[in-house]
C-alpha positions in Angstrom: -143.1 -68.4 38.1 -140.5 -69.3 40.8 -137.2 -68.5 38.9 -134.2 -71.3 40.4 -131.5 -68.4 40.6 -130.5 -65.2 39.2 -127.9 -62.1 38.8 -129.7 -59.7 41.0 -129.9 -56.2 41.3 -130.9 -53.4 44.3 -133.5 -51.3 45.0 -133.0 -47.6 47.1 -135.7 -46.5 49.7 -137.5 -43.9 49.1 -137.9 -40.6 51.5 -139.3 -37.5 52.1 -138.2 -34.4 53.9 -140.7 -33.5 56.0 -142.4 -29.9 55.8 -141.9 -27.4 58.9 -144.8 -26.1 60.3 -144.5 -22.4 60.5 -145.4 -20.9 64.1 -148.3 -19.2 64.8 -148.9 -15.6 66.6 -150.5 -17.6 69.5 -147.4 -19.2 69.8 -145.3 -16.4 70.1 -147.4 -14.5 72.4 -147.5 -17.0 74.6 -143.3 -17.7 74.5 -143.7 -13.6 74.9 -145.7 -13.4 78.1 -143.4 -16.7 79.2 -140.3 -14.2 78.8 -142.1 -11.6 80.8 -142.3 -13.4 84.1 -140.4 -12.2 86.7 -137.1 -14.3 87.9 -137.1 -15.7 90.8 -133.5 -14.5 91.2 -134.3 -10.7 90.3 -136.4 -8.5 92.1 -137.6 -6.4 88.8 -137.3 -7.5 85.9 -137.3 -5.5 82.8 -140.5 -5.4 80.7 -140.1 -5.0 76.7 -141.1 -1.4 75.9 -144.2 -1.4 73.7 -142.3 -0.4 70.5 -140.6 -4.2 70.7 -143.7 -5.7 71.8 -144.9 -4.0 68.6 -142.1 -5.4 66.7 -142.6 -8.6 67.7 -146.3 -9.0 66.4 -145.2 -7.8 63.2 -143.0 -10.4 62.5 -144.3 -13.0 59.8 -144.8 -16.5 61.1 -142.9 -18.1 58.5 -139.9 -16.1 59.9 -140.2 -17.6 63.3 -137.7 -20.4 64.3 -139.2 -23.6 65.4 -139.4 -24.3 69.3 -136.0 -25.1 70.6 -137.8 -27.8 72.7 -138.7 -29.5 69.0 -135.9 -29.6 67.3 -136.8 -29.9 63.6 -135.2 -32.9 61.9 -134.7 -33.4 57.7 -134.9 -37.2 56.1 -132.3 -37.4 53.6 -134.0 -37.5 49.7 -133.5 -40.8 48.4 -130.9 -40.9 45.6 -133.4 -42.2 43.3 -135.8 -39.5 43.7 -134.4 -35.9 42.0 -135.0 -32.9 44.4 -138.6 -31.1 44.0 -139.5 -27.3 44.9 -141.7 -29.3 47.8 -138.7 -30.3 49.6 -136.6 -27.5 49.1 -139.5 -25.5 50.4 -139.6 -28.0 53.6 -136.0 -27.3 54.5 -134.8 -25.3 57.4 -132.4 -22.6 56.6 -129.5 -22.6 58.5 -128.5 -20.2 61.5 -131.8 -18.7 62.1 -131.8 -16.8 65.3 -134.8 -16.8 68.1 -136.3 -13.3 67.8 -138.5 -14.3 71.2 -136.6 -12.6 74.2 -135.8 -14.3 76.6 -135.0 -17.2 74.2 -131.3 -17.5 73.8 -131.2 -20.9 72.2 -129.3 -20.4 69.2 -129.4 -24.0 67.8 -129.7 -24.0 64.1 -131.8 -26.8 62.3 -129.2 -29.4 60.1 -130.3 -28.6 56.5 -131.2 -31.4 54.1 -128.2 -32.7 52.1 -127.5 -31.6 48.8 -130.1 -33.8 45.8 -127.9 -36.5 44.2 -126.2 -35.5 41.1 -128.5 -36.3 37.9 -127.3 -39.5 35.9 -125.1 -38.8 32.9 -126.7 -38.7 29.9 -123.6 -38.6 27.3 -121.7 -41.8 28.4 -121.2 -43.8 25.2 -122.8 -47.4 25.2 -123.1 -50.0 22.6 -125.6 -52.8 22.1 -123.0 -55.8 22.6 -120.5 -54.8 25.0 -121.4 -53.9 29.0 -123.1 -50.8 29.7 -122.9 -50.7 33.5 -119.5 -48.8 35.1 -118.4 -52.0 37.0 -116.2 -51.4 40.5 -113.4 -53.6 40.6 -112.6 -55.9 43.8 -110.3 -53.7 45.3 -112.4 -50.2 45.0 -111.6 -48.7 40.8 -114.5 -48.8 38.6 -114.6 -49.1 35.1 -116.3 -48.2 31.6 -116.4 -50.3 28.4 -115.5 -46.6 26.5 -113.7 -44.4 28.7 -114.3 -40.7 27.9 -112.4 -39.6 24.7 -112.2 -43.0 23.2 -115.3 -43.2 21.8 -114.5 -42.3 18.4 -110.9 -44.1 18.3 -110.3 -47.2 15.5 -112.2 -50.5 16.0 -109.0 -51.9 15.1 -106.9 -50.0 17.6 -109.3 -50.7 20.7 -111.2 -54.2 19.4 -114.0 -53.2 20.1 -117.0 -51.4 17.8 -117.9 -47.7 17.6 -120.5 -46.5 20.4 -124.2 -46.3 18.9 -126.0 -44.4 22.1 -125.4 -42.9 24.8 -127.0 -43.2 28.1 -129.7 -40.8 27.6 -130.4 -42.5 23.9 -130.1 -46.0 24.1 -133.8 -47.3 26.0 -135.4 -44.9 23.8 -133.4 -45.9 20.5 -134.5 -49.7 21.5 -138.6 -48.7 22.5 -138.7 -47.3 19.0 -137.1 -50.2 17.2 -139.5 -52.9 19.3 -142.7 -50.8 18.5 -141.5 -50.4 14.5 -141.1 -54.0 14.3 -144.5 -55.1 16.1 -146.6 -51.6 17.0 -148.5 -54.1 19.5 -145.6 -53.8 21.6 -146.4 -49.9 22.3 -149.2 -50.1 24.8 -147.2 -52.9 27.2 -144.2 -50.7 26.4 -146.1 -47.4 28.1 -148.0 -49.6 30.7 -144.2 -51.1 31.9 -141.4 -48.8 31.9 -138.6 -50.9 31.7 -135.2 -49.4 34.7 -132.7 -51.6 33.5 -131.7 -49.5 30.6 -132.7 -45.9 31.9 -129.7 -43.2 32.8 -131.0 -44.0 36.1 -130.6 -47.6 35.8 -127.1 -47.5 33.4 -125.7 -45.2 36.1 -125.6 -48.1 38.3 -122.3 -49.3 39.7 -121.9 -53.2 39.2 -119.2 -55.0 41.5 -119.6 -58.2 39.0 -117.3 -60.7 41.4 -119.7 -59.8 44.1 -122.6 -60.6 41.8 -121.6 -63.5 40.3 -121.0 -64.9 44.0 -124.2 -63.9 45.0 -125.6 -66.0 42.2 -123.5 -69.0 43.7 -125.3 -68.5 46.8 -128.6 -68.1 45.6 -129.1 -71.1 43.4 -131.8 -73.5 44.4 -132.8 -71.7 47.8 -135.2 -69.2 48.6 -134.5 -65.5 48.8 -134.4 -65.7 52.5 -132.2 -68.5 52.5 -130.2 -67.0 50.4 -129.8 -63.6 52.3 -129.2 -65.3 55.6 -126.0 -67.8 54.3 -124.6 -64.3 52.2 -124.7 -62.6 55.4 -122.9 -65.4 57.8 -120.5 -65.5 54.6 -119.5 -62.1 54.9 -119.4 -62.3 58.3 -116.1 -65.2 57.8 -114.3 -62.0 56.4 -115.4 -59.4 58.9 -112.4 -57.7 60.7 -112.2 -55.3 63.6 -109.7 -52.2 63.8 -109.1 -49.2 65.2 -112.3 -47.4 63.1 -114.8 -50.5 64.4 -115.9 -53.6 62.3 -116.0 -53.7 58.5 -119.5 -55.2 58.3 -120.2 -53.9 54.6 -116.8 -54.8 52.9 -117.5 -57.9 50.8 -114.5 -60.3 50.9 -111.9 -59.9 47.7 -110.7 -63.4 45.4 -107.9 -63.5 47.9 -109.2 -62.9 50.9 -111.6 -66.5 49.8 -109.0 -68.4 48.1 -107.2 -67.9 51.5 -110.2 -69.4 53.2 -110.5 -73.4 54.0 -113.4 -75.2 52.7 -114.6 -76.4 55.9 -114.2 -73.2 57.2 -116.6 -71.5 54.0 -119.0 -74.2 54.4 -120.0 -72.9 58.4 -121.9 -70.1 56.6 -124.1 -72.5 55.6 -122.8 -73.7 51.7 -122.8 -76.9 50.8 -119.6 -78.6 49.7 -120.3 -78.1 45.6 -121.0 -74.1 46.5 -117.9 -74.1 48.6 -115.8 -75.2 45.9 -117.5 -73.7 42.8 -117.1 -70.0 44.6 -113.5 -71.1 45.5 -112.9 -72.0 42.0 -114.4 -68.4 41.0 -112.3 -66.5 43.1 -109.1 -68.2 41.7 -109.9 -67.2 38.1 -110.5 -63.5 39.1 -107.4 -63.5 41.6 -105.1 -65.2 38.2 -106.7 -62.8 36.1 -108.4 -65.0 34.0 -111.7 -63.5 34.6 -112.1 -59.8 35.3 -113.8 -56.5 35.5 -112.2 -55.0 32.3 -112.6 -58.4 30.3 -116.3 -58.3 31.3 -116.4 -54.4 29.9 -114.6 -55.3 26.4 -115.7 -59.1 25.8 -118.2 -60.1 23.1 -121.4 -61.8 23.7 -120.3 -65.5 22.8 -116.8 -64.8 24.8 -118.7 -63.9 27.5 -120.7 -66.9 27.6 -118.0 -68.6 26.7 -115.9 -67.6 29.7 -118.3 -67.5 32.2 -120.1 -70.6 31.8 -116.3 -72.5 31.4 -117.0 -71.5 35.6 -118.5 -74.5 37.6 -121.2 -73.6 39.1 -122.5 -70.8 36.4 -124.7 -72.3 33.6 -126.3 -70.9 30.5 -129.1 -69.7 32.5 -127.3 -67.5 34.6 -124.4 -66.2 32.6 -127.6 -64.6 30.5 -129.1 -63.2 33.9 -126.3 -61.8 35.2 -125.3 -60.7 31.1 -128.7 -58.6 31.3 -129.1 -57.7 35.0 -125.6 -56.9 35.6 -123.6 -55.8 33.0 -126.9 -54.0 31.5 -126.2 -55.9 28.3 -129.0 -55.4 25.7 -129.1 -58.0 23.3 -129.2 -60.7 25.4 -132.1 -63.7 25.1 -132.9 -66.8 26.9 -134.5 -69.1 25.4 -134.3 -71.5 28.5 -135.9 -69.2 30.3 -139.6 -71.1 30.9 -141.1 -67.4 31.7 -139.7 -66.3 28.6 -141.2 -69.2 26.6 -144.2 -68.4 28.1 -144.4 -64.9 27.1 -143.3 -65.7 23.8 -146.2 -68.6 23.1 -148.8 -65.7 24.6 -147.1 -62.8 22.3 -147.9 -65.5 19.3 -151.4 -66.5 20.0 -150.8 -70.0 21.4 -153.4 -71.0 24.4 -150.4 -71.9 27.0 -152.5 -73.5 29.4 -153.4 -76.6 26.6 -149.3 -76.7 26.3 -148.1 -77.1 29.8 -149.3 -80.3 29.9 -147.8 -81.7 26.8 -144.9 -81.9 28.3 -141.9 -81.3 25.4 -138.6 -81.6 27.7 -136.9 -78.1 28.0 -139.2 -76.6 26.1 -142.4 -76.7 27.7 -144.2 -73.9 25.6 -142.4 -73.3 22.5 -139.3 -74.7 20.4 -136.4 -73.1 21.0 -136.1 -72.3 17.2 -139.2 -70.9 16.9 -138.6 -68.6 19.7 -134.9 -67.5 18.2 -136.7 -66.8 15.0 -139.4 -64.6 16.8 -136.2 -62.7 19.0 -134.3 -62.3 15.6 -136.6 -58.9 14.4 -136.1 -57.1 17.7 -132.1 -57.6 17.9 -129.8 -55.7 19.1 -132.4 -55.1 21.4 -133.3 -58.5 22.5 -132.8 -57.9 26.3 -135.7 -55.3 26.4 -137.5 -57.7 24.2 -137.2 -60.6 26.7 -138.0 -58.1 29.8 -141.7 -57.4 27.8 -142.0 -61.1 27.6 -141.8 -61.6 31.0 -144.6 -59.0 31.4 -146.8 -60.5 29.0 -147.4 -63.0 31.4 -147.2 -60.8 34.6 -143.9 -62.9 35.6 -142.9 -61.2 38.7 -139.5 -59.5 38.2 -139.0 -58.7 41.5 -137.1 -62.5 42.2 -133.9 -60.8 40.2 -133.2 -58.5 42.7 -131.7 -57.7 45.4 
């Protein structure tokens, strides 16, 4: 299904270090009888006495240095793929000397940067408030339970007690879907789900940026959509004295600053123009923000967001989900969801779709908040498995 818009997330490459290949004794005794030659500038040239020749052959190949001519060179490990002993067997040490006379390059080979710190795993989370750290517009980032506040008074901070952590909360919610309908398992195993992984919660949200994004995207393709965010950017782009700030993605102020005609040469129309204008104003007043995004409940979120012009139902939930790695979110206007949900209950979908029924092309929207109901507060991973009941291809969501 070809979904109209969404809060979308990124992917990181992938890489591999590459594995050295050690030298062999041919090698050497030909970069040996190489240093033997006699210069043209020196009438006799030394000869290595037979006790270094004899050291030389001796020496293991895996101690030999690659050729200086070949320089050895290390792809940096994706941050999304932990360090194995493969690669750290691959990489060079550093400082490794020539032993071949006559070779007196003493280039050392760059060593691999260091793996990625592992995710946390004790980070405190709770079903209905933002799980995601979310980076404000000017560079802080933020956490819905700060460390050492986890156990303070509801009443104090407004908001409930933790339930998981980090490292507990996907597998707290597999277990609850699979004790309220063991059917669930075998999709469950087949599908990992990222969003709610350490890996995935680890993820640093900028929310203004995403919520523009979602501005941009609506009703265009994803290449469309990439292009017009790019010449948008580009408005904001400023040169100094370290180059051009390509990557920095404009602030409320620096847009509210900005002339309508002037947003709309990056391709928006006039209603995109003004609903992102209108955006930027609430988080530059302070109406909307990262810390209210952290603390705010499910219906105030809703409430706030889609009070936005330009943000409907549909896409406060995506962006609830994708984003903030909410977990008990459900859209029921979702058609993929409805869908998945008319498959998960026996219902032949392809005799439905032509019945028409408004909004609700495959199953009444109470019907499907009665089937959600058992899963919650883990309604988010619920919808995700819906969506894969029916092979909907994820992929649209992100970035």
């Amino acid at each position: 299904m070809a979904l109209r818009r969404s809060a979308r997330l990124s992917a990181l490459p992938t890489g591999k270090v590459p594995v050295l290949q050690p030298t062999t004794t041919a090698q050497v005794r030909n970069s040996s009888s190489r240093s033997r030659q006699p210069s043209n500038k020196v009438s006799k040239a030394r000869k290595p006495s037979a006790r270094g020749k004899k050291a030389l052959h001796a020496t293991a190949p895996e101690q030999i240095a690659p050729s200086s001519s070949t320089p050895a060179k290390s792809t940096p490990s994706s941050a999304t793929a932990p360090s194995d002993s493969e690669n750290n067997r691959s990489a060079a040490p550093a400082n490794i000397w020539d032993p071949v006379p006559g070779n007196h390059d003493h280039r050392a080979s760059t060593p691999p940067p260091p793996p990625p710190p592992p995710p946390p795993l004790d980070r405190p989370v709770e079903p209905h408030r933002t799980n995601a750290t979310l980076l404000t517009p000017h560079g802080s980032s933020l956490v819905a339970y700060p460390p050492g506040t986890e156990n303070e008074s509801p009443t104090k901070t407004g908001r409930p007690r933790p339930t998981a952590t980090t490292g507990t909360l996907l597998e707290k919610a597999t277990a609850h879907l699979i004790a309220t309908d063991p059917r669930l398992e075998p999709l469950i195993k087949a599908h990992p789900c990222p969003l709610f992984t350490p890996e995935g919660l680890a993820e640093e949200i900028d929310p203004f940026r995403s919520l523009v994004q979602s501005i941009i995207g609506q009703q265009v393709s994803g290449a469309a959509a990439k292009s017009i965010r790019d010449k948008f950017v580009a408005l904001f782009t400023t040169t100094g004295e370290h180059g051009t700030d390509a990557d920095r993605f404009p602030t409320p102020e620096d847009i509210i600053r900005m002339e309508i005609e002037t947003l709309r040469t990056a391709g928006l129309s006039q209603r995109k123009a003004e609903y992102i204008l209108g955006l930027s104003r609430k988080f530059a007043d302070g109406e909307l923000s990262a810390r209210m995004l952290l603390s705010a409940t499910d219906e105030e979120l809703v409430q706030k967001l889609t009070a936005v012009r330009g943000l409907g139902l549909w896409s406060v939930e995506m962006f609830a989900c994708f984003a903030l790695k909410r977990i008990d979110v459900f859209s029921t206007g979702d058609l993929g969801v409805q869908r998945g949900c008319a498959v998960f209950t026996g219902k032949d979908v392809s005799k439905l779709k032509g019945k028409g029924g408004g909004k609700f092309k495959y199953m009444a929207e109470k019907d499907m908040l009665e089937l959600a109901a058992k899963y919650a507060p883990y309604r988010s991973l619920f919808m995700w498995y819906m969506w894969r009941v029916t092979d909907v291809n994820l992929a649209v969501m992100s970035s």
